[in-house]
C-alpha positions in Angstrom: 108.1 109.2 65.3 112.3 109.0 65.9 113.3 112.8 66.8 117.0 113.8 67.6 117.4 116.3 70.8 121.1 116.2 70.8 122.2 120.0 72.3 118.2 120.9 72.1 117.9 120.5 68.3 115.0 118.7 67.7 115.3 117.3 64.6 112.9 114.7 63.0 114.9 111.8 61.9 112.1 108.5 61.1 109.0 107.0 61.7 107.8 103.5 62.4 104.3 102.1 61.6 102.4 99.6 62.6 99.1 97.6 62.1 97.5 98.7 65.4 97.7 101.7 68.1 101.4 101.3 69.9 101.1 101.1 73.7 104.4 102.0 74.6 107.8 102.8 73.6 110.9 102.2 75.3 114.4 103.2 74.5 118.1 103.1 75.3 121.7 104.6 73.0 121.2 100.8 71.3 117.8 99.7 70.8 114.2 100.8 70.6 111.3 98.6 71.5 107.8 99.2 70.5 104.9 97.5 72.2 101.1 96.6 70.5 98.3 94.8 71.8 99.9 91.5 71.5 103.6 92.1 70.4 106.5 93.5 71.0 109.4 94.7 68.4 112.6 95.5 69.2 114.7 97.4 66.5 118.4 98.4 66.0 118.8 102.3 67.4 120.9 103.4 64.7 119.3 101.6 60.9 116.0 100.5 62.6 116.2 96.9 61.8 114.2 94.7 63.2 116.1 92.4 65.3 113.1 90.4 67.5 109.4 90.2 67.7 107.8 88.4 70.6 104.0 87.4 70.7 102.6 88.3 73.8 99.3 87.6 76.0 96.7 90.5 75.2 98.8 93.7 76.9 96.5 96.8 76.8 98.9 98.8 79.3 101.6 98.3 77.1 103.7 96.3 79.8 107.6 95.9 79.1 110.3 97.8 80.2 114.0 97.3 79.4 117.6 97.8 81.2 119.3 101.3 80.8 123.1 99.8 81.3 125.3 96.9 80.3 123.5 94.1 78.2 120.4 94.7 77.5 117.8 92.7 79.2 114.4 93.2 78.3 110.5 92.1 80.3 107.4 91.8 78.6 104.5 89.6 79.6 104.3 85.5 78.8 101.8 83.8 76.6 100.2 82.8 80.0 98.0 84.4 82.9 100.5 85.3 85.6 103.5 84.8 83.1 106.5 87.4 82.7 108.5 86.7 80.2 112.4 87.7 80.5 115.0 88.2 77.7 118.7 88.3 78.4 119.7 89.8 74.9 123.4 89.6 76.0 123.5 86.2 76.7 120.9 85.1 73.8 118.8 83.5 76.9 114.9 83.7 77.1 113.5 82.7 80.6 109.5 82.5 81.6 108.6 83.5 85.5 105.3 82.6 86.7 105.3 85.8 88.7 101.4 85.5 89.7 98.2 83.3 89.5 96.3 86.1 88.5 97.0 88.8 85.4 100.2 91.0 86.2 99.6 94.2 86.4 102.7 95.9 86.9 106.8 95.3 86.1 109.7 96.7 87.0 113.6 96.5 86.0 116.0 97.8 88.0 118.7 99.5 85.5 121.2 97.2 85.8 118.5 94.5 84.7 119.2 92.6 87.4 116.2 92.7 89.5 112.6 92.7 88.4 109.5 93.7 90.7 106.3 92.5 89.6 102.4 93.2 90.8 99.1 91.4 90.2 95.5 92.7 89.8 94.9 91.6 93.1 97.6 94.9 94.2 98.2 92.8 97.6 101.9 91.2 97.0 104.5 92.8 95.1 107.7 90.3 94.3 110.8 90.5 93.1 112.9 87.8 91.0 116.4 87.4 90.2 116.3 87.7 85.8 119.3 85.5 85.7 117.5 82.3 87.1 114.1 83.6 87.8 114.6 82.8 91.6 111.8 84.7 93.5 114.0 86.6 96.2 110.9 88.7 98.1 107.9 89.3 98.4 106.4 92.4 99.5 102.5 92.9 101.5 101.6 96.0 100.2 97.8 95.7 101.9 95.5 93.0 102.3 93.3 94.9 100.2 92.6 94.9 96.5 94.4 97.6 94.6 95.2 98.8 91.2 99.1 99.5 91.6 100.2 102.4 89.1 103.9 102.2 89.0 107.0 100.2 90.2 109.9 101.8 90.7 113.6 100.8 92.2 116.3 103.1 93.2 119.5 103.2 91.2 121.3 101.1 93.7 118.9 98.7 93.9 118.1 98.7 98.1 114.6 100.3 97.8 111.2 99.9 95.7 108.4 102.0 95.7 105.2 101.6 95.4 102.6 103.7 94.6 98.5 102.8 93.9 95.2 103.8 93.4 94.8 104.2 97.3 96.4 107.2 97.3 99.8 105.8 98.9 103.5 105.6 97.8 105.2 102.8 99.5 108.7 102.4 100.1 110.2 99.4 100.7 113.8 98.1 101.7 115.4 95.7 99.4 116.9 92.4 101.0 118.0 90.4 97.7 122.0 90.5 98.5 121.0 87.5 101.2 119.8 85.5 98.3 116.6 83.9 100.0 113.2 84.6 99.9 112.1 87.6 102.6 108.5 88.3 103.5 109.2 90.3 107.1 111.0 93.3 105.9 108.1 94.9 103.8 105.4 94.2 107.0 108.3 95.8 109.1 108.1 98.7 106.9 104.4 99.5 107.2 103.9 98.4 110.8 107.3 99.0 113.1 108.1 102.8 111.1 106.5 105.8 110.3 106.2 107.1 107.0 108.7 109.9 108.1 111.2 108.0 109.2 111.5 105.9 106.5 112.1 108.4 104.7 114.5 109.9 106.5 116.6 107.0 105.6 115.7 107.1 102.1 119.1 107.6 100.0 118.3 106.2 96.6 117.1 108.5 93.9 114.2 107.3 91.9 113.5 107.1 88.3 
């Protein structure tokens, strides 16, 4: 169901149906993407034309999420275990990042759609990957114990990622991508060299 809230009137406006139970919706002024168990359909905002609809690998979290500024870039999952799958709509470029060797569990766009942070079943690693080339710039230890992790999450500049799973812990990690090579030190720093309160002391993105 498409409502308008422009000035708090909420005013129905159209409706979209589909053969099967939609897992998620995302949306931005241009576009609206709908995810099923195995698709996902992006429309035009404005008429609700279809413009692209990807198969995916069975998807019962509904994972995709989308950039909120300039071009739109948009992550869903591959065809394959382990297998994100990246569209650069602005550059009419589709890329495929073996993230993980296991089913991913989690993703995560920063709003530019620059970055994207991704999370196994296994909960251990978090990593995030360029979308332009699909260059794996960090990797992240969350634990060394399995874990379901809930959300992903980056500050709107970009320097932090939080964490948060079902062991009842938010972690906050600082971002190291402007470097441009793979860092595995920063996140273990993090957990082991600071304490929760000063880390967040130091905190100064906002998160969405």
């Amino acid at each position: 169901m498409i409502w308008y809230d422009y000035d708090f009137v909420r005013q129905f406006t159209e409706k979209l149906n589909f053969r099967s139970e939609v897992k998620s919706v995302r949306i931005r002024p241009d576009r609206l993407v709908a995810v099923i168990m195995q698709n996902v359909f992006v429309y035009n905002h404005t008429e609700l034309q279809l413009l692209h609809e990807i198969e995916t690998r069975p998807n019962p979290k509904g994972l995709c999420e989308i950039s909120l500024s300039g071009g739109m870039v948009l992550v869903c999952l591959g065809s394959e275990k382990g297998e994100v799958r990246v569209e650069h709509y602005g550059l009419s470029s589709s890329k495929l990042i073996k993230a993980h060797d296991s089913d991913v569990a989690c993703v995560a766009l920063s709003n530019d759609g620059r970055l994207l942070a991704t999370a196994s079943t296994k909960g251990t690693l978090v990593r995030v990957f360029d979308t332009s080339d699909g260059r794996l710039l960090q990797e992240l230890r969350r634990g060394s114990e399995r874990a379901e992790v809930h959300s992903l999450s980056f500050s709107s500049d970009t320097e932090w990622l939080a964490v948060s799973s079902n062991k009842g812990t938010v972690h906050v990690f600082s971002l190291k991508t402007s470097s441009g090579s793979i860092g595995t030190d920063g996140s273990q720093e993090a957990e082991q060299n600071n304490s929760p309160l000063s880390r967040l002391s130091s905190f100064k993105g906002s998160l969405f």
